[in-house]
PyMOL Python script that loads the backbone (N, CA, C, O; Angstrom):
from pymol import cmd

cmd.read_pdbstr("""\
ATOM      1  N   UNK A   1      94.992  83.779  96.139  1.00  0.00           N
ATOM      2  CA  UNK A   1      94.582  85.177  96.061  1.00  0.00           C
ATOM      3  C   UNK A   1      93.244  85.325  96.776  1.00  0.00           C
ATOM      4  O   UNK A   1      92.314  84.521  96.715  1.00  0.00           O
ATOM      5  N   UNK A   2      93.275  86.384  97.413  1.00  0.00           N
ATOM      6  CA  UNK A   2      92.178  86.636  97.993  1.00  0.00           C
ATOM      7  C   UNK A   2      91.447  87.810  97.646  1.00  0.00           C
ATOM      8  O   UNK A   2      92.075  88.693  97.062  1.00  0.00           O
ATOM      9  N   UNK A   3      90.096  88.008  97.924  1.00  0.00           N
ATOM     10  CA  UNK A   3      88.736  89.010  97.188  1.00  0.00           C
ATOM     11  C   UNK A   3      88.369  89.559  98.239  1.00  0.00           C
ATOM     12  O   UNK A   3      87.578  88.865  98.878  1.00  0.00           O
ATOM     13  N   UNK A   4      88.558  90.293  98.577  1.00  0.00           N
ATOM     14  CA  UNK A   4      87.715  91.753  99.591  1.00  0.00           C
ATOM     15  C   UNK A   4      86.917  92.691  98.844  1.00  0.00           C
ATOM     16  O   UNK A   4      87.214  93.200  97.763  1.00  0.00           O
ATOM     17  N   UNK A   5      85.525  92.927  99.754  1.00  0.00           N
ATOM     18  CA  UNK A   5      84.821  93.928  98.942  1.00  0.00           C
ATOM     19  C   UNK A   5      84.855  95.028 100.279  1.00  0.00           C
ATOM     20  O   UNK A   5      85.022  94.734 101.462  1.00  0.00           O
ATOM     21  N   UNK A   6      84.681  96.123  99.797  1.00  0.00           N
ATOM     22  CA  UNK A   6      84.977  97.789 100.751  1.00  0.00           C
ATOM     23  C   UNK A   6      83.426  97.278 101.463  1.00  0.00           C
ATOM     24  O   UNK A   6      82.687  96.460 100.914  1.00  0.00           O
ATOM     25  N   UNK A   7      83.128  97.950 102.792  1.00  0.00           N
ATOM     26  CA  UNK A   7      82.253  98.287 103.109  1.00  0.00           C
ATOM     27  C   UNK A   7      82.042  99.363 104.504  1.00  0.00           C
ATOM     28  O   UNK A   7      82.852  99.493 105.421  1.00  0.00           O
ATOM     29  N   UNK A   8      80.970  99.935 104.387  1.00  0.00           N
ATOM     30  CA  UNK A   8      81.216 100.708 105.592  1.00  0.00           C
ATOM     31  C   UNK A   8      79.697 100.177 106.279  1.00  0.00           C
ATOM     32  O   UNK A   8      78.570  99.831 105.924  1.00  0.00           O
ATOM     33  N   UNK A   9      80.779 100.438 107.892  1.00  0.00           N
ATOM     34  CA  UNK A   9      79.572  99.599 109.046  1.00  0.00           C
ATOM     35  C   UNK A   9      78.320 100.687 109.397  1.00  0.00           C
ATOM     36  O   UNK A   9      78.305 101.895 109.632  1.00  0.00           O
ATOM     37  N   UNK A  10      77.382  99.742 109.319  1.00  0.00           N
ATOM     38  CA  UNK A  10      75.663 100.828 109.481  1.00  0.00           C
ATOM     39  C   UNK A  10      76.031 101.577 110.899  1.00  0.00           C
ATOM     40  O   UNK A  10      75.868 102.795 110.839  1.00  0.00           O
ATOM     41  N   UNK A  11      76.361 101.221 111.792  1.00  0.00           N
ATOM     42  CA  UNK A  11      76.442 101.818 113.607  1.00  0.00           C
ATOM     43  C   UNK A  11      77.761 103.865 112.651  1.00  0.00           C
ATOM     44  O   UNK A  11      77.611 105.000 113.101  1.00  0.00           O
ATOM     45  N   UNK A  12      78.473 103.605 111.794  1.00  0.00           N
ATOM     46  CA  UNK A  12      78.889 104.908 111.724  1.00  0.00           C
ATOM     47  C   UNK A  12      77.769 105.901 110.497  1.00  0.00           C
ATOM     48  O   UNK A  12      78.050 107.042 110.130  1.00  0.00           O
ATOM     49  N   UNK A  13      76.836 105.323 110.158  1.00  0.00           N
ATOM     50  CA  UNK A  13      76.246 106.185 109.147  1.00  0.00           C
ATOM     51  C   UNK A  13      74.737 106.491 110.034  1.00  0.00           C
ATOM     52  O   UNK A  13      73.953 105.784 110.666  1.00  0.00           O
ATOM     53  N   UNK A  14      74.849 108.228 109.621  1.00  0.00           N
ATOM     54  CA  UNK A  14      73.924 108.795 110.742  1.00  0.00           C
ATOM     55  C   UNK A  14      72.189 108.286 109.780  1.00  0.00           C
ATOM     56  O   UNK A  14      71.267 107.607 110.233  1.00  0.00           O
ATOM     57  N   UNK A  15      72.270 108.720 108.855  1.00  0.00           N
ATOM     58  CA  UNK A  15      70.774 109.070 107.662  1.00  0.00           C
ATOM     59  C   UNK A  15      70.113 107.719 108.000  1.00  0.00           C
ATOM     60  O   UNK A  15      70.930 106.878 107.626  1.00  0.00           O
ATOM     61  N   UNK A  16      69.023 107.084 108.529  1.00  0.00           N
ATOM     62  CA  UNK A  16      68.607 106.367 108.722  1.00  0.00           C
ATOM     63  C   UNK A  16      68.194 105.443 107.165  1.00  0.00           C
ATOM     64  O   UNK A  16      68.359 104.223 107.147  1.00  0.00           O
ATOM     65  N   UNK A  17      67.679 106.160 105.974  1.00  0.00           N
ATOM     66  CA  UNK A  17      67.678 105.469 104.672  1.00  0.00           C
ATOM     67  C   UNK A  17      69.134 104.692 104.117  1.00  0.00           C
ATOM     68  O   UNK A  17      69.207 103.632 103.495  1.00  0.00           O
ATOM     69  N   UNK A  18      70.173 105.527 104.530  1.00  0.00           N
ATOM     70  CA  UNK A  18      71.440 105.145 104.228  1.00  0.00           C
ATOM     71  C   UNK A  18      71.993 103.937 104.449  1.00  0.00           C
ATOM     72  O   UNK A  18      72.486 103.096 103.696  1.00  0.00           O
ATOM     73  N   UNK A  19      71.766 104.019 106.037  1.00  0.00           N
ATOM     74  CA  UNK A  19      72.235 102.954 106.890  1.00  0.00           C
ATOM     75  C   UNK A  19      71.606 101.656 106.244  1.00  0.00           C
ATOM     76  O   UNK A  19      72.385 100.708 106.144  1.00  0.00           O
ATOM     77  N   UNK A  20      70.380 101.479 105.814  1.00  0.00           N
ATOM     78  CA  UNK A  20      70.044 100.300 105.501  1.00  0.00           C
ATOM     79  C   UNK A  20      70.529  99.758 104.096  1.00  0.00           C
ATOM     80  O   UNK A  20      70.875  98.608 103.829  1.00  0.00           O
ATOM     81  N   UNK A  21      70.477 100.768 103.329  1.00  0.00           N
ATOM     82  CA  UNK A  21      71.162 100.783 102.006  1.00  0.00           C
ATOM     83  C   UNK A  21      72.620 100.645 101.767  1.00  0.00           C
ATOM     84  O   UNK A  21      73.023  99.880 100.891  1.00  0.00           O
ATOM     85  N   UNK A  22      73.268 101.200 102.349  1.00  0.00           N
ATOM     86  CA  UNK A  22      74.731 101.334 102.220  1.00  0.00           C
ATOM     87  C   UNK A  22      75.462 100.942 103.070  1.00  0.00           C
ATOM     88  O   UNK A  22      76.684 100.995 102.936  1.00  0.00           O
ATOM     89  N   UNK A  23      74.821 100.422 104.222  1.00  0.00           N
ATOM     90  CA  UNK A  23      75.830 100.124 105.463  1.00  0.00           C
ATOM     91  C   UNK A  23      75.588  98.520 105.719  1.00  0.00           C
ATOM     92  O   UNK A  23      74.603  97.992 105.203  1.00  0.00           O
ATOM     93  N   UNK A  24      76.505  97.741 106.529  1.00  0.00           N
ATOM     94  CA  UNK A  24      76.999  96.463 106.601  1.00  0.00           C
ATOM     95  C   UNK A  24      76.725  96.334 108.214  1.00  0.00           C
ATOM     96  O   UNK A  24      76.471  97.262 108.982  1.00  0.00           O
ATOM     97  N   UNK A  25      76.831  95.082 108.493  1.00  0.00           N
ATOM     98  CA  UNK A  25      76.762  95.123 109.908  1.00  0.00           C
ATOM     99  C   UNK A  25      78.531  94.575 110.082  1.00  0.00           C
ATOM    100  O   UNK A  25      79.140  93.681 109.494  1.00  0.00           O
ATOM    101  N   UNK A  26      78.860  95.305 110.877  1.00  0.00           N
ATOM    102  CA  UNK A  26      80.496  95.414 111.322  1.00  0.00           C
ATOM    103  C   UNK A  26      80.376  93.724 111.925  1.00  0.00           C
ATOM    104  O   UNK A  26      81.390  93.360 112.520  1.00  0.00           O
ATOM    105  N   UNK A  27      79.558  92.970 111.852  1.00  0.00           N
ATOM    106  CA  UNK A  27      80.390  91.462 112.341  1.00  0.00           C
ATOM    107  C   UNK A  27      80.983  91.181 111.109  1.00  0.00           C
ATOM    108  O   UNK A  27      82.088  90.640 111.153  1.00  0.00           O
ATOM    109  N   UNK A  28      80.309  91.521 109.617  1.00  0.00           N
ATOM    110  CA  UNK A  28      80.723  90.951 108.352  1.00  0.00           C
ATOM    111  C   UNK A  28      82.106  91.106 107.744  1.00  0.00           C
ATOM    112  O   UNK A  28      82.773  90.432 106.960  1.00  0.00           O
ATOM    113  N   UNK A  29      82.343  92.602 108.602  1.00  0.00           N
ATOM    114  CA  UNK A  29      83.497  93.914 107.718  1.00  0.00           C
ATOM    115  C   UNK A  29      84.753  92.798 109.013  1.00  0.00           C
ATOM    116  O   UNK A  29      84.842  93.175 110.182  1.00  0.00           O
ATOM    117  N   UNK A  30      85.281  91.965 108.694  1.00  0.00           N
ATOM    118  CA  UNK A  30      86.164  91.580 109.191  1.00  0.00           C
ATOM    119  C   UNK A  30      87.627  91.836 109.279  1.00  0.00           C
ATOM    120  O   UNK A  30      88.390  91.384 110.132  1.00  0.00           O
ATOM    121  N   UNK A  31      87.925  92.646 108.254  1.00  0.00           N
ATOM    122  CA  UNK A  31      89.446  93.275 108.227  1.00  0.00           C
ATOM    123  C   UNK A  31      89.353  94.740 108.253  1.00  0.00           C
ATOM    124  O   UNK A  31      88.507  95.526 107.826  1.00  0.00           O
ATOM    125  N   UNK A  32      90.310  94.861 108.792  1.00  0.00           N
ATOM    126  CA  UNK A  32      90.002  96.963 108.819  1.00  0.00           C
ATOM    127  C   UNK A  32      91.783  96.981 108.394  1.00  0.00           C
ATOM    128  O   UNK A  32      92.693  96.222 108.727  1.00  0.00           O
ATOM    129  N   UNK A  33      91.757  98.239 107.498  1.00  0.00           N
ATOM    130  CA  UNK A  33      93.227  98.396 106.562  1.00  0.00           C
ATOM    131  C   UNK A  33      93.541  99.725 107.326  1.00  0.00           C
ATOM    132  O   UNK A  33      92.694 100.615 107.251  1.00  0.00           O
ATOM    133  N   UNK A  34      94.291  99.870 107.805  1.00  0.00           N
ATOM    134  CA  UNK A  34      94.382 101.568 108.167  1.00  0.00           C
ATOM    135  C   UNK A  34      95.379 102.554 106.594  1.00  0.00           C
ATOM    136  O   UNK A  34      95.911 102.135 105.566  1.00  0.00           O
ATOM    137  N   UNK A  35      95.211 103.846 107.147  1.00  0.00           N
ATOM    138  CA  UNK A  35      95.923 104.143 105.697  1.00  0.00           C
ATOM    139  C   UNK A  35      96.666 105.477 105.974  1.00  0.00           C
ATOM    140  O   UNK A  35      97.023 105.444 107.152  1.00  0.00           O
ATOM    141  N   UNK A  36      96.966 106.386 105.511  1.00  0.00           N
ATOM    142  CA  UNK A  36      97.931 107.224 106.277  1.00  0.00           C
ATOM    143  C   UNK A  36      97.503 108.723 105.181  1.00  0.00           C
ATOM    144  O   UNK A  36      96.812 108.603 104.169  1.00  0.00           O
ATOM    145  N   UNK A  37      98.015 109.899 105.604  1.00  0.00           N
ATOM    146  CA  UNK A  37      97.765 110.997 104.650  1.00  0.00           C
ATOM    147  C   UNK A  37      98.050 110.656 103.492  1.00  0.00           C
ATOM    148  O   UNK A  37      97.117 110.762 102.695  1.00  0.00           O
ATOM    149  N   UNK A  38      99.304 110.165 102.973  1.00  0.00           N
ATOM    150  CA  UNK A  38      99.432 110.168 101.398  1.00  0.00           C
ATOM    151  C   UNK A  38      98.765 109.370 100.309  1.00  0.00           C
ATOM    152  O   UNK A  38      98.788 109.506  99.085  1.00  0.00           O
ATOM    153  N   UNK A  39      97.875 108.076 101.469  1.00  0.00           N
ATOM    154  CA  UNK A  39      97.260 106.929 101.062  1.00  0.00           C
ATOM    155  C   UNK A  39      96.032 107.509 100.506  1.00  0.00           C
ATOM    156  O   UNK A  39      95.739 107.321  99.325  1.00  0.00           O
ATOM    157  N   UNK A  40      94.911 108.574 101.717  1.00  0.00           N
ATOM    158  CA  UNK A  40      94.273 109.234 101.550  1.00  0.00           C
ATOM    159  C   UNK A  40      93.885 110.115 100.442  1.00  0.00           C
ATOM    160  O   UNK A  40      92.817 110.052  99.833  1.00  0.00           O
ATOM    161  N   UNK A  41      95.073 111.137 100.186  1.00  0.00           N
ATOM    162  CA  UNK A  41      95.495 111.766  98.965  1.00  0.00           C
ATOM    163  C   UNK A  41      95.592 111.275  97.772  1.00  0.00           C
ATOM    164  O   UNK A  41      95.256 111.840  96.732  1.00  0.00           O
ATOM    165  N   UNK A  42      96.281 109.686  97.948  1.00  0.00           N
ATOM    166  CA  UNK A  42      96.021 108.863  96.316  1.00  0.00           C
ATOM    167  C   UNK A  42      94.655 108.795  95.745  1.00  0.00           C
ATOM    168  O   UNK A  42      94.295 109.074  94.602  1.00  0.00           O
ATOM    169  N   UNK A  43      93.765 108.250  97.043  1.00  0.00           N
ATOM    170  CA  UNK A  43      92.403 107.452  97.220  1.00  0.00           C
ATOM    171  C   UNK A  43      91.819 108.792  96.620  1.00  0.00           C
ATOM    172  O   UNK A  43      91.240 108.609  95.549  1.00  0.00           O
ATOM    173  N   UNK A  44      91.842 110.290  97.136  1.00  0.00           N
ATOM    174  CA  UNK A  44      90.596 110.879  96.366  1.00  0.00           C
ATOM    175  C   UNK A  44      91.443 111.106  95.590  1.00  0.00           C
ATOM    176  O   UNK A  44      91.003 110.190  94.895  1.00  0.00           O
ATOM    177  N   UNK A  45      92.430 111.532  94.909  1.00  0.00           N
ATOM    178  CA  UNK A  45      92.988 112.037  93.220  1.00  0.00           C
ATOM    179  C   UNK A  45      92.550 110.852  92.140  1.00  0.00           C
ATOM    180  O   UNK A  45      92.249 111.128  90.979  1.00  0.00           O
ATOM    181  N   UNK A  46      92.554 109.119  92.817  1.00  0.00           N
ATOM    182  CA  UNK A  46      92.252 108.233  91.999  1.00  0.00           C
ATOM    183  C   UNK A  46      90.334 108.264  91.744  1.00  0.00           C
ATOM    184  O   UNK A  46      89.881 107.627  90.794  1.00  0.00           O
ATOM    185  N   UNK A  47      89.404 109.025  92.651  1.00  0.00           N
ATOM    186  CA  UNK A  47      88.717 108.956  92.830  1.00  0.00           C
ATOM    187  C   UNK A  47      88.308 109.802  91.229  1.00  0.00           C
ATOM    188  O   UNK A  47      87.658 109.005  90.552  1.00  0.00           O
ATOM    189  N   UNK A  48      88.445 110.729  90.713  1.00  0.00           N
ATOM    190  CA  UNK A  48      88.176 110.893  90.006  1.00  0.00           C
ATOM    191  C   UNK A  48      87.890 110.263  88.450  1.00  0.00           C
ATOM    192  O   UNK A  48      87.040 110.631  87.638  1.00  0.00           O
ATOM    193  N   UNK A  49      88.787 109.307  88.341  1.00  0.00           N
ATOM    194  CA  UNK A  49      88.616 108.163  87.633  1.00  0.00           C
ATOM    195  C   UNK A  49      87.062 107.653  87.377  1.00  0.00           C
ATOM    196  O   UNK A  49      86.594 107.236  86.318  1.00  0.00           O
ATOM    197  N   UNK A  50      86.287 107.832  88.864  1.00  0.00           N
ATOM    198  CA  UNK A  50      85.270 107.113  88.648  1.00  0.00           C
ATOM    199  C   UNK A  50      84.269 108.245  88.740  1.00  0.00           C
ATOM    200  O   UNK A  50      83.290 108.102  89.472  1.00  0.00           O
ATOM    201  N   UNK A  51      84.493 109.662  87.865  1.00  0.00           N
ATOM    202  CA  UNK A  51      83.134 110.361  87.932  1.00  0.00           C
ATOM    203  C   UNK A  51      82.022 110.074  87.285  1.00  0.00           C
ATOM    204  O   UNK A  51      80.992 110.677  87.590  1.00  0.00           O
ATOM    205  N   UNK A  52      82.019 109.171  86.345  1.00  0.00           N
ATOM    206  CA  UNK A  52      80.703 108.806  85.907  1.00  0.00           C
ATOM    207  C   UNK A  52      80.037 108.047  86.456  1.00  0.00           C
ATOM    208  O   UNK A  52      78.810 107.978  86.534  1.00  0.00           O
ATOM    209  N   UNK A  53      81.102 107.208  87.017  1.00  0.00           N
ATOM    210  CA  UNK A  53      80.121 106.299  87.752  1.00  0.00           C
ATOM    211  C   UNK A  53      79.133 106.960  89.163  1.00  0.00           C
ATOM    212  O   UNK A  53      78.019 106.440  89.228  1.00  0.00           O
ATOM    213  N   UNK A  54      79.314 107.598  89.820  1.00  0.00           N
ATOM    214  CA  UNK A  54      79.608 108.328  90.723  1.00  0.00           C
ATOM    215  C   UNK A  54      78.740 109.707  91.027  1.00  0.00           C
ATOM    216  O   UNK A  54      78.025 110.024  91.977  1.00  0.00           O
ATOM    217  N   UNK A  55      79.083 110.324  89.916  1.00  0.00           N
ATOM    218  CA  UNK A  55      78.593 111.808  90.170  1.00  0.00           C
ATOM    219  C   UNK A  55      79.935 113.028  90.732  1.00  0.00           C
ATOM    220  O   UNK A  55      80.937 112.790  91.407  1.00  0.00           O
ATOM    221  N   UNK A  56      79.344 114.648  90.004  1.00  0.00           N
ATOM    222  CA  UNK A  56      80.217 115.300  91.170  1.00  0.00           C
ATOM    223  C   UNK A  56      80.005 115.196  92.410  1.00  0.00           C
ATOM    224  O   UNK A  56      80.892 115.306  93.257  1.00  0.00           O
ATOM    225  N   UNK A  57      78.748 114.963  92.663  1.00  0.00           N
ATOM    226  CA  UNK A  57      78.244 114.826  94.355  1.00  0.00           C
ATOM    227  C   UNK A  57      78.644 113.825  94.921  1.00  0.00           C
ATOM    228  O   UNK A  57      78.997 113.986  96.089  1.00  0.00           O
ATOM    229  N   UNK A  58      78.734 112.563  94.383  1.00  0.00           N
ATOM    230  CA  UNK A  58      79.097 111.129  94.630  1.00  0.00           C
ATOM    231  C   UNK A  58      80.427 111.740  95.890  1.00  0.00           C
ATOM    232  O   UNK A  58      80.503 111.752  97.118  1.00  0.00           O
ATOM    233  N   UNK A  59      81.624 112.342  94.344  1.00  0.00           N
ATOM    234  CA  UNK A  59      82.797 112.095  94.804  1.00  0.00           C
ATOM    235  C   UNK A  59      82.939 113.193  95.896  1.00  0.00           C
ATOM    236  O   UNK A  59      83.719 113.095  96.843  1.00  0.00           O
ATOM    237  N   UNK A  60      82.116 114.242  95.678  1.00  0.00           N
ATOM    238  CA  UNK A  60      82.372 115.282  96.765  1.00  0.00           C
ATOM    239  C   UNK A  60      82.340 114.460  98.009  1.00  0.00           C
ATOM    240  O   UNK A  60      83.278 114.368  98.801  1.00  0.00           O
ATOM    241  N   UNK A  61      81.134 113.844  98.119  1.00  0.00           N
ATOM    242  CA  UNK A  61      80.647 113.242  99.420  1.00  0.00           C
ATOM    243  C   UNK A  61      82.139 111.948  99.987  1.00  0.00           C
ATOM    244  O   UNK A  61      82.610 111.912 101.123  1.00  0.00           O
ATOM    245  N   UNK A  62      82.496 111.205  99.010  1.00  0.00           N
ATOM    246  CA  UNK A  62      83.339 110.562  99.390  1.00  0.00           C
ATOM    247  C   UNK A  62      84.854 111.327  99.763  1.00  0.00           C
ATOM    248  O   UNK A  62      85.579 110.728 100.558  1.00  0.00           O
ATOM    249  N   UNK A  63      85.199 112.277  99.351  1.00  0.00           N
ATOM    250  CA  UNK A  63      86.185 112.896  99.863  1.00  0.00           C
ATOM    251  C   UNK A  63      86.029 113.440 101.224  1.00  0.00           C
ATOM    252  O   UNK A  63      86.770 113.119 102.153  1.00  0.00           O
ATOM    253  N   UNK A  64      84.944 114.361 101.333  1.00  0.00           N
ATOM    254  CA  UNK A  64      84.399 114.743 102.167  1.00  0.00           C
ATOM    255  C   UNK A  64      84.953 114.018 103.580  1.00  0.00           C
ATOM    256  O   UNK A  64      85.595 114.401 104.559  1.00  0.00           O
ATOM    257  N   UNK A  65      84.287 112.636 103.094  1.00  0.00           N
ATOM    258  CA  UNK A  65      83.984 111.745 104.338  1.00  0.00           C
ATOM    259  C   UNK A  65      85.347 111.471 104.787  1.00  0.00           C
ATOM    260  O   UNK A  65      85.685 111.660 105.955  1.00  0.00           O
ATOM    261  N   UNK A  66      86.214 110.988 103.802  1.00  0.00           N
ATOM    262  CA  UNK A  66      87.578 110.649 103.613  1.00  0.00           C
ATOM    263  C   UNK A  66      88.678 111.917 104.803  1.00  0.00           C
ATOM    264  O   UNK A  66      89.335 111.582 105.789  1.00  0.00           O
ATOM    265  N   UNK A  67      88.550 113.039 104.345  1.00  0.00           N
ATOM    266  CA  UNK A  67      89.133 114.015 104.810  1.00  0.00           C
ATOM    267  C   UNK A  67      88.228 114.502 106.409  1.00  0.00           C
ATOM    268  O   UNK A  67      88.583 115.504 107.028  1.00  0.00           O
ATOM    269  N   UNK A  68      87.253 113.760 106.808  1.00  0.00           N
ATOM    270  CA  UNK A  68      86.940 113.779 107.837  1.00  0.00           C
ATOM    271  C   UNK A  68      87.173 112.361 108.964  1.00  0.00           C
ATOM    272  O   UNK A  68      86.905 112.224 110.158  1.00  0.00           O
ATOM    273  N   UNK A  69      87.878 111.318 107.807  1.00  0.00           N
ATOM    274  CA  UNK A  69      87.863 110.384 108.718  1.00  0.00           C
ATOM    275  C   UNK A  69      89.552 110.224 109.901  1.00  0.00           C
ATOM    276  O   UNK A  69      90.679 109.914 109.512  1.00  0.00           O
ATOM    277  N   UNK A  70      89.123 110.556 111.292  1.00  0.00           N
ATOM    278  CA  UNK A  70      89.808 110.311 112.061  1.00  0.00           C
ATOM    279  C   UNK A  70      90.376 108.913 111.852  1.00  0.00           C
ATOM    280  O   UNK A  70      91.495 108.624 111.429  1.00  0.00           O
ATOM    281  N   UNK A  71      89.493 108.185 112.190  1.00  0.00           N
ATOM    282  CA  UNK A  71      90.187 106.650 112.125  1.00  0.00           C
ATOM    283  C   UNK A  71      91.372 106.239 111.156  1.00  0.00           C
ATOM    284  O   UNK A  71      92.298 105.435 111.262  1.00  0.00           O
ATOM    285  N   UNK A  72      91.043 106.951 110.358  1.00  0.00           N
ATOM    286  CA  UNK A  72      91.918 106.361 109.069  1.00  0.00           C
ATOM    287  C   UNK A  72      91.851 104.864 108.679  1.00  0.00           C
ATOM    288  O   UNK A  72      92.859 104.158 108.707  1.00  0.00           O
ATOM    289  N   UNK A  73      90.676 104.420 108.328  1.00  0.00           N
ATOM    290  CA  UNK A  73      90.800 103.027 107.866  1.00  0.00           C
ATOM    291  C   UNK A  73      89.403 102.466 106.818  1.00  0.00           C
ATOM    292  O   UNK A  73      88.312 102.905 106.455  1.00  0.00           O
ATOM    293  N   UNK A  74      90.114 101.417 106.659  1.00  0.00           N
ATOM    294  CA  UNK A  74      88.944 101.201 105.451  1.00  0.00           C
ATOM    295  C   UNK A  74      88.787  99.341 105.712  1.00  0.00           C
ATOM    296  O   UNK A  74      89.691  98.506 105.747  1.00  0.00           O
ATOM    297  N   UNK A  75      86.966  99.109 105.898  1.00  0.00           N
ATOM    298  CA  UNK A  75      86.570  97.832 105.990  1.00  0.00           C
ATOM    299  C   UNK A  75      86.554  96.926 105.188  1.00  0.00           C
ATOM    300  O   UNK A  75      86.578  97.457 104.078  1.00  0.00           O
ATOM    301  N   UNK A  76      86.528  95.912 105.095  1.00  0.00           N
ATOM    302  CA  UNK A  76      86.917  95.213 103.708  1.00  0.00           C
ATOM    303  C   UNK A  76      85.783  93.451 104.937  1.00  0.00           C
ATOM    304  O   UNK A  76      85.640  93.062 106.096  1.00  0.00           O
ATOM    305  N   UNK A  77      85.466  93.191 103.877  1.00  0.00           N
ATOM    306  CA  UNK A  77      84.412  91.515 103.721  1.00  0.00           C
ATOM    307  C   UNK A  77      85.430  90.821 102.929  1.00  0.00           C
ATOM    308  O   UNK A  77      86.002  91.280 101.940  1.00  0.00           O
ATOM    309  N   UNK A  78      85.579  89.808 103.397  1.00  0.00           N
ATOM    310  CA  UNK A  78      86.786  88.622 102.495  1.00  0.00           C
ATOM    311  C   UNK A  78      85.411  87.946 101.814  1.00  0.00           C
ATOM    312  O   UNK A  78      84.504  87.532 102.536  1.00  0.00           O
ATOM    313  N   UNK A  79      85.356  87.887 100.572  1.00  0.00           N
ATOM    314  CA  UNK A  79      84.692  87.020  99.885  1.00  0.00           C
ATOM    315  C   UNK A  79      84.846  85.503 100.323  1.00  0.00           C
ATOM    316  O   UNK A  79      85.888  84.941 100.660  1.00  0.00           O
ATOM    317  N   UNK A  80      83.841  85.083 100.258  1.00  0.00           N
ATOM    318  CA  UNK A  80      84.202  83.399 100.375  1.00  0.00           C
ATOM    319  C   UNK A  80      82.830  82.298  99.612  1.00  0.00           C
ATOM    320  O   UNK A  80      81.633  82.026  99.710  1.00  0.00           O
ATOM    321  N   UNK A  81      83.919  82.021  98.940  1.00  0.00           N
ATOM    322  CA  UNK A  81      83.051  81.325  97.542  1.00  0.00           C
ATOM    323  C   UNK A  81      82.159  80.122  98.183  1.00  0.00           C
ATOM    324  O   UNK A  81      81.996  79.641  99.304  1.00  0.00           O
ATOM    325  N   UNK A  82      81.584  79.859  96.636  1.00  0.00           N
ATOM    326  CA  UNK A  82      80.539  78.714  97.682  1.00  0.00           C
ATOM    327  C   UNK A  82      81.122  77.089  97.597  1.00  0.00           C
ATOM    328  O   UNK A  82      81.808  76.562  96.721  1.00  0.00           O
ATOM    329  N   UNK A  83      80.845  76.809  98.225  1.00  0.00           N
ATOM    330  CA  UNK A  83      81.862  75.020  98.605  1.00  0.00           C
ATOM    331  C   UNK A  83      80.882  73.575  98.080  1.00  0.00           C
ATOM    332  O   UNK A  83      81.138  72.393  98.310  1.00  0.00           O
ATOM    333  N   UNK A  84      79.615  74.199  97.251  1.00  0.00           N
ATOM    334  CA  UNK A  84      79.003  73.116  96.725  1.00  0.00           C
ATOM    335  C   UNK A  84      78.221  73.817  95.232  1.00  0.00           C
ATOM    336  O   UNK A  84      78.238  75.044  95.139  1.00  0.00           O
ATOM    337  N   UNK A  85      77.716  73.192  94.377  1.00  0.00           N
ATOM    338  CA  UNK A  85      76.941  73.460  93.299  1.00  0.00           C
ATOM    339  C   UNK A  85      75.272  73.471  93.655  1.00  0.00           C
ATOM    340  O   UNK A  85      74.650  72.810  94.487  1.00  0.00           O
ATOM    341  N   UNK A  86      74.852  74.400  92.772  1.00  0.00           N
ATOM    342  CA  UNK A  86      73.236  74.020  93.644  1.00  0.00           C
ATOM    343  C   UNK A  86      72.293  74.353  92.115  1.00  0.00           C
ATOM    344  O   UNK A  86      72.748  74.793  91.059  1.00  0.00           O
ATOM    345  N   UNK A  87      71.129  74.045  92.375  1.00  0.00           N
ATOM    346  CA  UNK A  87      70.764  74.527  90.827  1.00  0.00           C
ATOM    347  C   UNK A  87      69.034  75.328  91.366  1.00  0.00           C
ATOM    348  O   UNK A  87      68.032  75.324  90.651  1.00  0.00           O
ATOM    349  N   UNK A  88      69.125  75.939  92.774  1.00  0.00           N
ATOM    350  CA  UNK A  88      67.739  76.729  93.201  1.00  0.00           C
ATOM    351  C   UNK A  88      68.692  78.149  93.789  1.00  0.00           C
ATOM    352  O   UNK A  88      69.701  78.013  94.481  1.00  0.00           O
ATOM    353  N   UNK A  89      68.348  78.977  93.520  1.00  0.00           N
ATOM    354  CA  UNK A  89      68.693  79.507  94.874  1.00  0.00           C
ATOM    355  C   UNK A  89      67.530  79.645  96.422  1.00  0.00           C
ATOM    356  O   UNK A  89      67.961  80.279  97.385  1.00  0.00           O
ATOM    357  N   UNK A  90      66.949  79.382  96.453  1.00  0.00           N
ATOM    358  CA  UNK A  90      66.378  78.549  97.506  1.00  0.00           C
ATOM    359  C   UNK A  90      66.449  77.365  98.508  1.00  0.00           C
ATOM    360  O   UNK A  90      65.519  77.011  99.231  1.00  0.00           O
ATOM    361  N   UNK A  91      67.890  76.709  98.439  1.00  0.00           N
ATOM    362  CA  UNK A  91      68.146  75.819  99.058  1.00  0.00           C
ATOM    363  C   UNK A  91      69.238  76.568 100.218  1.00  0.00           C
ATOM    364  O   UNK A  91      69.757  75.890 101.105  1.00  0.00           O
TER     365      UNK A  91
END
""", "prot")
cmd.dss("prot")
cmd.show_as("cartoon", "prot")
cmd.util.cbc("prot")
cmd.orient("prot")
């Protein structure tokens, strides 16, 4: 089984605070999923699920973006665990 985490690449987010905060550098985002209208439509109806976490603004903004995205796709980072034990994180 494999672990992907979502991310979106800094080069598409305009807000310069954002970009550093919320955005990835696209060498990391190694898989791109494409997704289709009805995929879209699941993604914000499921979106509501997470209004607390979130906010109304949160989700506005993520639909928003969603229903503006031409591309249709979503970035994903394959997790990859670590291959030794260590007891710093400094090494």
């Amino acid at each position: 089984i494999n672990l992907f985490f979502v991310g979106r690449p800094s080069n598409l987010i305009v807000d310069p605070e954002r970009k550093i905060l919320a955005g990835q550098d696209v060498g990391y985002l190694t898989t791109k999923v494409s997704y289709s209208e009805k995929n879209r439509d699941a993604f914000i109806h499921a979106l509501a699920c997470h209004k607390s976490q979130f906010g109304e603004d949160g989700l506005e903004q993520m639909t928003k973006r969603r229903n503006n995205d031409d591309e249709k796709v979503v970035y994903l980072r394959k997790f990859v665990g670590p291959t030794e034990n260590s007891n710093s994180v400094f090494n």
